[in-house]
Residue frames as qw, qx, qy, qz and C-alpha x, y, z in Angstrom:
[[0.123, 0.680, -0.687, -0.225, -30.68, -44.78, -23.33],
 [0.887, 0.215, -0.357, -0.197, -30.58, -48.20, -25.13],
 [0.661, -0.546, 0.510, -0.067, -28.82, -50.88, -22.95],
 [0.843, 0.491, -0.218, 0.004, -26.13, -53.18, -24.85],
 [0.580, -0.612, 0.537, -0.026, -23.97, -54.83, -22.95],
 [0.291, 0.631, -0.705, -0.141, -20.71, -55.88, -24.23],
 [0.783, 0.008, -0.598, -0.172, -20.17, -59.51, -23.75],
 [0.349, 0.118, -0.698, 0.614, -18.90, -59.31, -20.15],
 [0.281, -0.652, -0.674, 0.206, -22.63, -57.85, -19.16],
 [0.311, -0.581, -0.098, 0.746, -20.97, -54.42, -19.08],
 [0.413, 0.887, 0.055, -0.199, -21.90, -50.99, -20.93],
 [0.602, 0.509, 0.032, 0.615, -19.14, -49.73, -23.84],
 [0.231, -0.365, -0.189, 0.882, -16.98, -46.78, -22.58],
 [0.099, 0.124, 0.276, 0.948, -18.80, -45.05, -24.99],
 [0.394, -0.649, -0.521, -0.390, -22.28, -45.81, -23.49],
 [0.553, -0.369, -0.526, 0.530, -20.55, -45.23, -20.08],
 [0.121, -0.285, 0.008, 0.951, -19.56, -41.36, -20.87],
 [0.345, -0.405, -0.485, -0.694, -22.98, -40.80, -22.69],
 [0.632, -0.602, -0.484, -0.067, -24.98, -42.20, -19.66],
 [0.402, -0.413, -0.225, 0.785, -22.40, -40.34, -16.93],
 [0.029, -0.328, -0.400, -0.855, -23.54, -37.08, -19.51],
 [0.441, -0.571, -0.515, -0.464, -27.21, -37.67, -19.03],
 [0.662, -0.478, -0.492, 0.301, -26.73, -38.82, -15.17],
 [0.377, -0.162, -0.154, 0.899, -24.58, -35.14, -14.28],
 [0.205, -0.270, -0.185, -0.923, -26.97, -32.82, -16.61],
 [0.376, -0.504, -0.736, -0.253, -29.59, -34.76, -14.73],
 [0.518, -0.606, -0.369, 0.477, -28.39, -33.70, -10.90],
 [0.211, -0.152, -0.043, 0.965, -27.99, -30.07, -12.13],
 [0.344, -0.447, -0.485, -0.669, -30.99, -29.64, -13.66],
 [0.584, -0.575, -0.566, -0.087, -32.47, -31.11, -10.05],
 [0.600, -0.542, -0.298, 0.508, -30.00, -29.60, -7.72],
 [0.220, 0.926, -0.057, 0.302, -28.29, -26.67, -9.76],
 [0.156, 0.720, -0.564, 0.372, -24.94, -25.42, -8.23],
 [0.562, -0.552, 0.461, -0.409, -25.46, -27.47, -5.16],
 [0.992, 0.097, 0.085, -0.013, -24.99, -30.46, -6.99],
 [0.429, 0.706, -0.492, 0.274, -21.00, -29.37, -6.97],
 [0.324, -0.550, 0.565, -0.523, -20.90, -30.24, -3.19],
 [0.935, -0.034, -0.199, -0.292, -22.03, -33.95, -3.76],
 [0.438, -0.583, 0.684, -0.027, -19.85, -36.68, -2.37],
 [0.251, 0.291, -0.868, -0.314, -19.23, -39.99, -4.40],
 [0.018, 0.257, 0.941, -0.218, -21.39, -41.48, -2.02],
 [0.365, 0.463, 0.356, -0.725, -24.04, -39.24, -2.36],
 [0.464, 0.479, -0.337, -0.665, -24.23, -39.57, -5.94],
 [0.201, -0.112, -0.971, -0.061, -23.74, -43.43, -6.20],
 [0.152, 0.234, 0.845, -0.457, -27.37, -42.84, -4.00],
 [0.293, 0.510, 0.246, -0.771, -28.83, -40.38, -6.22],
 [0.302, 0.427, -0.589, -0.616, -27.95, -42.25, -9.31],
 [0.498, -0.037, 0.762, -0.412, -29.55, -45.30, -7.87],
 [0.498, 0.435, 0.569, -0.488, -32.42, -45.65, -9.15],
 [0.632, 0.708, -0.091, -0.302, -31.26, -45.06, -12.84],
 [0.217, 0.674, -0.706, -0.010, -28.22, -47.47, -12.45],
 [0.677, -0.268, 0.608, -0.317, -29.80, -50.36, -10.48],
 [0.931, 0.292, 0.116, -0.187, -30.11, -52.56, -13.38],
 [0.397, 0.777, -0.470, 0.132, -26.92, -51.74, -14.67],
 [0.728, 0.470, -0.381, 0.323, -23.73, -54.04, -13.70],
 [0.425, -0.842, -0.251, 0.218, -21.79, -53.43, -10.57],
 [0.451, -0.158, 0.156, 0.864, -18.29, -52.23, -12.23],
 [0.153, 0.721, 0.539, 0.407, -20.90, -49.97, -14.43],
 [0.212, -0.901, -0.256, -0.280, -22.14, -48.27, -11.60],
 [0.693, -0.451, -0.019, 0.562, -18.88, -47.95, -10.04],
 [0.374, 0.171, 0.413, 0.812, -17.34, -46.35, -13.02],
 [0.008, -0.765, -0.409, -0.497, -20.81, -44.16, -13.56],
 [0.365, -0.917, -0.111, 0.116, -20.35, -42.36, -9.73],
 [0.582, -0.359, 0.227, 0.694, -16.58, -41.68, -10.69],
 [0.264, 0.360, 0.471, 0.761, -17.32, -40.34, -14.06],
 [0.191, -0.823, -0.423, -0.328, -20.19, -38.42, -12.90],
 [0.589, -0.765, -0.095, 0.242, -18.83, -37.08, -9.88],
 [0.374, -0.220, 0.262, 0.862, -15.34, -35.86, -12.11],
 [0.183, 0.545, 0.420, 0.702, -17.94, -34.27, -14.39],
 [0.352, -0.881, -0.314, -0.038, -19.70, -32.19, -11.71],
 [0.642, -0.604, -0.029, 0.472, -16.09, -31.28, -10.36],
 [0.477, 0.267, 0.555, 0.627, -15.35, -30.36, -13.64],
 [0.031, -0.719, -0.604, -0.342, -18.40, -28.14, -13.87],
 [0.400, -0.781, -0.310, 0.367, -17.75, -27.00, -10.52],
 [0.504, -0.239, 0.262, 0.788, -13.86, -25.68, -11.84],
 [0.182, 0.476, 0.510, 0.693, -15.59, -23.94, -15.20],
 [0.240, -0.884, -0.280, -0.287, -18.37, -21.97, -12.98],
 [0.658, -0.538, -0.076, 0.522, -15.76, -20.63, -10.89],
 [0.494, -0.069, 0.312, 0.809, -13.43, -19.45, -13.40],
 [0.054, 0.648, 0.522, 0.552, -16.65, -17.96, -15.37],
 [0.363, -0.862, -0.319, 0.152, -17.40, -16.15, -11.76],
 [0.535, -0.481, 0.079, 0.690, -13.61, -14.94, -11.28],
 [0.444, 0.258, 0.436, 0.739, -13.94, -13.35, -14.67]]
């Protein structure tokens, strides 16, 4: 994902929720379901490595966003089960 930091150093919301996207489909693809059970902290570690360059409010914002998408994800496979 192209980097373009706004004048404060910091992504657009709109690169934020693209890059939280990529960063969620990533840890399912690697973990599958189990990636519902993450913690905030776990995921700030796992996103590391693809966020290090990035800003710190960035990567603050990316383990919240990510972490409400997974919880998200979690809520949908549920319902899809209960059905």
């Amino acid at each position: 994902m192209p980097y373009h930091p706004d004048a404060d150093g910091t992504l657009s919301e709109q690169e934020l929720y693209e890059f939280a996207d990529l960063l969620a489909l990533r840890l399912y693809h690697d973990l599958g379901r189990r990636c519902y059970l993450l913690s905030r902290q776990d995921i700030i570690e796992l996103i590391h490595p693809y966020t290090a360059h990035l800003d710190r409010r960035d990567r603050r914002a990316l383990s919240w966003l990510v972490w409400n998408l997974l919880q998200e994800g979690a809520e949908i496979e549920h319902e899809i089960d209960q059905a």
